[in-house]
N, C-alpha and C positions, 0 to 999 in steps of 0.2 A: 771629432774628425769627420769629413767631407771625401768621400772618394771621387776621383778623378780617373783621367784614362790619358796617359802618353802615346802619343801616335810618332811613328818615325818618320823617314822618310821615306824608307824602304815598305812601310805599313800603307802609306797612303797612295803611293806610286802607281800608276796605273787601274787606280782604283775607281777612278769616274771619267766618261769620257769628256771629249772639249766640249761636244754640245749640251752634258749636263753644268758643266762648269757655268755656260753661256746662263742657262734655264735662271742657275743659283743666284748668278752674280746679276740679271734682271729684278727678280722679284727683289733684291737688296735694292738697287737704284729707284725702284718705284719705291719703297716705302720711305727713301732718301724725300723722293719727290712729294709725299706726304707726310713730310714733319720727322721722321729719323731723324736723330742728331748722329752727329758728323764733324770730326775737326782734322784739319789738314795734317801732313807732317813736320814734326818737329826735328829737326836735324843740330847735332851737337859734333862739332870738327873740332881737332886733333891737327897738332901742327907735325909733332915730332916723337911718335914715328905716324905719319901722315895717317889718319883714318877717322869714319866717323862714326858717331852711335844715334840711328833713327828709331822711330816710332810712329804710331798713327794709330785712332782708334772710334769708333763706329758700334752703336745701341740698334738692333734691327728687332723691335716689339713685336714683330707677327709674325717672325722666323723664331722669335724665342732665342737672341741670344746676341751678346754682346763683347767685346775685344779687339783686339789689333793685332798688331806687329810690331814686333821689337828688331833692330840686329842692330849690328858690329862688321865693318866691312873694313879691310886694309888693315891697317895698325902692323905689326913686326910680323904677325903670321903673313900676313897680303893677301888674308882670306876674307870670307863672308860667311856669316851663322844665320840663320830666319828663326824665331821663335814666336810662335802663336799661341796665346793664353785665350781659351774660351770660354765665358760664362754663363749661364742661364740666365734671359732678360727679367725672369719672373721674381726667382729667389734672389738673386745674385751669386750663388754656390757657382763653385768652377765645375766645368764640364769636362773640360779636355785640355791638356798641353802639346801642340805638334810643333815638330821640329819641320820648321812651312820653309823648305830651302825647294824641295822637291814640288810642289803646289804653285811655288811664283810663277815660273812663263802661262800656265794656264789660268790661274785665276787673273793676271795682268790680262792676257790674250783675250780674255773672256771680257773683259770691261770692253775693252778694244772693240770687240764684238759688236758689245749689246749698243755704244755709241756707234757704231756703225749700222747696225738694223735699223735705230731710232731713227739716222740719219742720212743714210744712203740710198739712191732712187731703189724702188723695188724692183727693177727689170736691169739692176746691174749686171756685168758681167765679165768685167776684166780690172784686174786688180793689181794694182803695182805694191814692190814691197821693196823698201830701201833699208838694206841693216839685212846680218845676215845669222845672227848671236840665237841663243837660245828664246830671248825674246820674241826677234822676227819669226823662230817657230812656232812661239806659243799663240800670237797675233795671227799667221795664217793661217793655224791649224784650227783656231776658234772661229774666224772669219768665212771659213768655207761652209762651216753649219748653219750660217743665218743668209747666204745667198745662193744663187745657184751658177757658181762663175765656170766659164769656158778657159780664161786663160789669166795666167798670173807671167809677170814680170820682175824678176830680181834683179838688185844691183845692190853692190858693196864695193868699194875700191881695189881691194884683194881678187883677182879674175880667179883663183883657185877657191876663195873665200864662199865666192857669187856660183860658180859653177859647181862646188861639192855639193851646196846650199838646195838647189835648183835639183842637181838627179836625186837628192834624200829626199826631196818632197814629191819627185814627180813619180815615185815607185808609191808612195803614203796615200797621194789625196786624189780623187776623179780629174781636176782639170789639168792640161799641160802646166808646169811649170818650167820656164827659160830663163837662162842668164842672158842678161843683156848690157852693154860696156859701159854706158853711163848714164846717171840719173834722169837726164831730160827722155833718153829713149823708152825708159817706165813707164814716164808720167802722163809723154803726151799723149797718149792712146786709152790710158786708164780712165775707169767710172769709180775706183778708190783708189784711193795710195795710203799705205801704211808705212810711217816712220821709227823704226826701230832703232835708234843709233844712240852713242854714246858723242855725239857731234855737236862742236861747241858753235860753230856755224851753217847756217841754211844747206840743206842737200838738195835741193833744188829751185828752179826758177818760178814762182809764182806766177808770172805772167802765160806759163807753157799749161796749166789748169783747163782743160775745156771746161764750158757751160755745165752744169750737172754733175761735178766733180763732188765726191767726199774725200775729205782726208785726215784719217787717226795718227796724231803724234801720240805716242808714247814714251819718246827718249829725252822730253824735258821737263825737268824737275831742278832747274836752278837758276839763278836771276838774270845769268851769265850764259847762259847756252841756250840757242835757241835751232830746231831744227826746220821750222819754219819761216821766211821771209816777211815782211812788211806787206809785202803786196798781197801775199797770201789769205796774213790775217784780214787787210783791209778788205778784198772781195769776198769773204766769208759770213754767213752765219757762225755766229763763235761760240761753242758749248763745250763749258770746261766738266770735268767732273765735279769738282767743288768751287762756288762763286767764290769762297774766303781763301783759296791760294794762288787766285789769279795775279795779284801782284804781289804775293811774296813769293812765289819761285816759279811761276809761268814763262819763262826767259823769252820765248816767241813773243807774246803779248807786251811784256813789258817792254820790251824791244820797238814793238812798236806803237805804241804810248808814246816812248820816247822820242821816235820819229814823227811822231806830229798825225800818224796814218789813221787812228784810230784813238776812242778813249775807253776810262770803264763804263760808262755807257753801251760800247758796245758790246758788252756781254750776252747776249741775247737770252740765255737761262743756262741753267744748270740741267745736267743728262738726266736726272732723279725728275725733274719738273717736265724734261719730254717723254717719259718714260710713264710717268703717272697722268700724260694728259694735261698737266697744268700749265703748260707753256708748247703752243708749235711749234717744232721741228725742224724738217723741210715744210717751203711751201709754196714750193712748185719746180718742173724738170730742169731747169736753170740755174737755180740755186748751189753755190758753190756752198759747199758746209765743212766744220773742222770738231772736229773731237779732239780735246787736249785734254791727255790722260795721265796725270802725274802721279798717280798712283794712292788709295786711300783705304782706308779701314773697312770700307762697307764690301767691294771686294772680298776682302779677308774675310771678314766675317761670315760673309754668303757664303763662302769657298769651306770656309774650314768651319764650319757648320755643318756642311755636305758632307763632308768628307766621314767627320766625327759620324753622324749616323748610320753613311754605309758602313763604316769598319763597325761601328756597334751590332750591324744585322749582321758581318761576316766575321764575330768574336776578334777581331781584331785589338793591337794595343796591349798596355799592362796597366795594372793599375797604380794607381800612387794615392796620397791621401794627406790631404789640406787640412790644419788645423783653423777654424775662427776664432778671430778676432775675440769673440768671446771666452774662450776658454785659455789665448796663448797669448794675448794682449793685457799681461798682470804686470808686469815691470820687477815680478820676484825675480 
C-alpha cells in the first residue's frame, strides 16, 4: 500500500495567495514551453439529464509531478464536483487527492495571469473585465499581481450583477474598481480586457481595441461559443494555451477560420513557448495580443502541486492509501 493525502476544499482554501498561484502556474507553462507533455480536454456530454463528464491532464518533470482534473457538471443534481488526483513525476506513486472545486477561479485566474505578463505592455495600467462570476474574480484578482493597474472597468449585463461585482473588488484590491453600462465603455480605454463569460457570442467589438491592447479570454471552451469577434482574432498576435485545442473547441478561432479572417497558420505559439523564450510574444507597443485560455492540466497540476506542499508544511489533509497494481492487480 501507497499513502496518500486528501485535501478538501475547506483544507486548501485560502491557503496560497493569487500571486503564489501566478508564481506556480508559470513555472508549469515554461516547462510546457520545453517539451512537458500536455493534452487538451476531453469532454463527454449527456443528453438526458443534460450534463457532462470532463477531464485533462498534464506531466510537469521539474515540479516533480503529474495529473489533472476530472468532474461532473449538471446531470439531475445541476451541480459541479472538481476532483484532482496528483502523482509523483518520479515514481509514479499518488501523492495527493483534492477535491479542486475550491482551487478553480484561482489557478484558471492564474493562467489568465501569466498570459497576460507574457503578453501584455509592461507600463499597463487600466484593465477592463467583462463577466462578473466567480471566474472574473479569480482573473482579476491574479491579474492585479503581475501589473501595476490604476483602474479597472466592469461590465456584465445584470447592472446589480456589475455593480455588487465592482464595490467587492474595490474594498479587496489597490486600484479603483467601477461598474460601467456596457461593454464598449470597458474596452475602449483599456490596456487589457479580460473575458470571463459563459457567452455564446462576441462581448464586444473588435474594431473598439486600441493599439497595444491585450486580451485574456477565458470563457471559451467549445466550438460553438465564441467570446471574441473575427476582427479581434484577425488584428491579434494569437497564443492559445495549448496549439492542439485550437480547433477543437477554440470557438473564437474556429469562428474565425470560418470566416475566411484568419487560418491555423495564424497561431503564432503556444503561452508555454513565450514563457520559456521559445517563441516572442509581444513585439512591440502596438501589438494587439490575445490569450485564449481554455483551460488545461498544466495549471492544475502547478496549482495542486502547490497547494499539496503548503498543506504538507501546515499538517494539513488525511490520509488514505493506494494499493499497486502489483499487489491488487491479481484477477483472484
Amino acid at each position: 500500500m501507497t499513502d496518500a493525502v486528501f485535501l478538501t476544499s475547506e483544507d486548501v482554501s485560502g491557503l496560497a495567495s493569487p500571486g503564489e498561484y501566478v508564481e506556480a502556474v508559470r513555472e508549469g507553462y515554461r516547462q510546457r514551453g520545453e517539451g512537458a507533455p500536455a493534452r487538451p480536454r476531453a469532454k463527454l456530454t449527456n443528453a438526458e439529464p443534460p450534463g457532462m463528464l470532463t477531464d485533462y491532464a498534464a506531466v510537469l518533470p521539474e515540479t516533480g509531478a503529474m495529473g489533472g482534473y476530472m468532474y461532473a457538471a449538471g446531470f439531475g443534481a445541476e451541480d459541479a464536483w472538481f476532483v484532482a488526483p496528483l502523482f509523483d513525476a518520479e515514481s509514479g506513486e499518488p501523492l495527493a487527492l483534492l477535491d479542486g472545486a475550491s482551487m478553480n477561479p484561482f489557478k484558471t485566474g492564474a493562467a489568465g495571469a501569466v498570459g497576460t505578463d507574457a503578453l501584455a505592455r509592461e507600463d499597463a495600467k487600466t484593465l477592463a473585465v467583462i463577466g462578473t462570476g466567480s471566474q472574473a474574480r479569480g482573473q482579476l484578482r491574479a491579474t492585479e499581481t503581475v501589473r501595476d493597474l490604476d483602474s479597472v472597468w466592469v461590465y456584465s449585463p445584470t447592472k446589480e450583477s456589475r455593480e455588487s461585482f465592482a464595490a467587492e473588488m474595490n474594498e479587496q484590491l489597490d486600484p479603483s474598481v467601477a461598474a460601467v453600462a456596457s461593454s464598449a465603455a470597458a474596452v475602449e480605454e483599456a490596456d487589457i480586457v479580460i473575458t470571463a463569460t459563459t457567452a455564446s457570442d462576441p462581448v464586444f467589438d473588435g474594431d473598439l481595441l486600441a493599439p497595444g491592447t491585450h486580451v485574456t479570454a477565458m470563457g471559451q471552451y467549445h466550438p460553438d461559443k465564441r467570446e471574441l469577434d473575427a476582427t479581434t482574432i484577425e488584428r491579434a498576435t494569437y497564443v492559445p494555451d495549448l496549439r492542439e485545442r485550437v480547433m477543437q473547441d477554440a470557438g473564437s478561432f474556429i469562428a474565425a477560420v470560418e470566416d475566411g479572417a484568419v487560418s491555423d497558420d495564424d497561431i503564432h505559439a503556444e503561452l508555454g513557448e513565450v514563457v520559456a523564450g521559445q517563441a516572442p510574444g509581444r513585439e512591440s507597443d502596438e501589438d494587439i495580443t490575445v490569450f485564449d485560455s481554455g483551460g488545461t492540466g498544466i495549471e492544475t497540476v502547478a496549482a495542486a502541486h502547490m497547494l499539496y506542499e503548503k498543506a504538507s508544511e501546515a499538517g494539513l489533509g488525511s490520509d488514505i492509501s493506494l494499493a499497486p497494481a502489483s499487489e491488487a492487480l491479481t484477477g483472484r
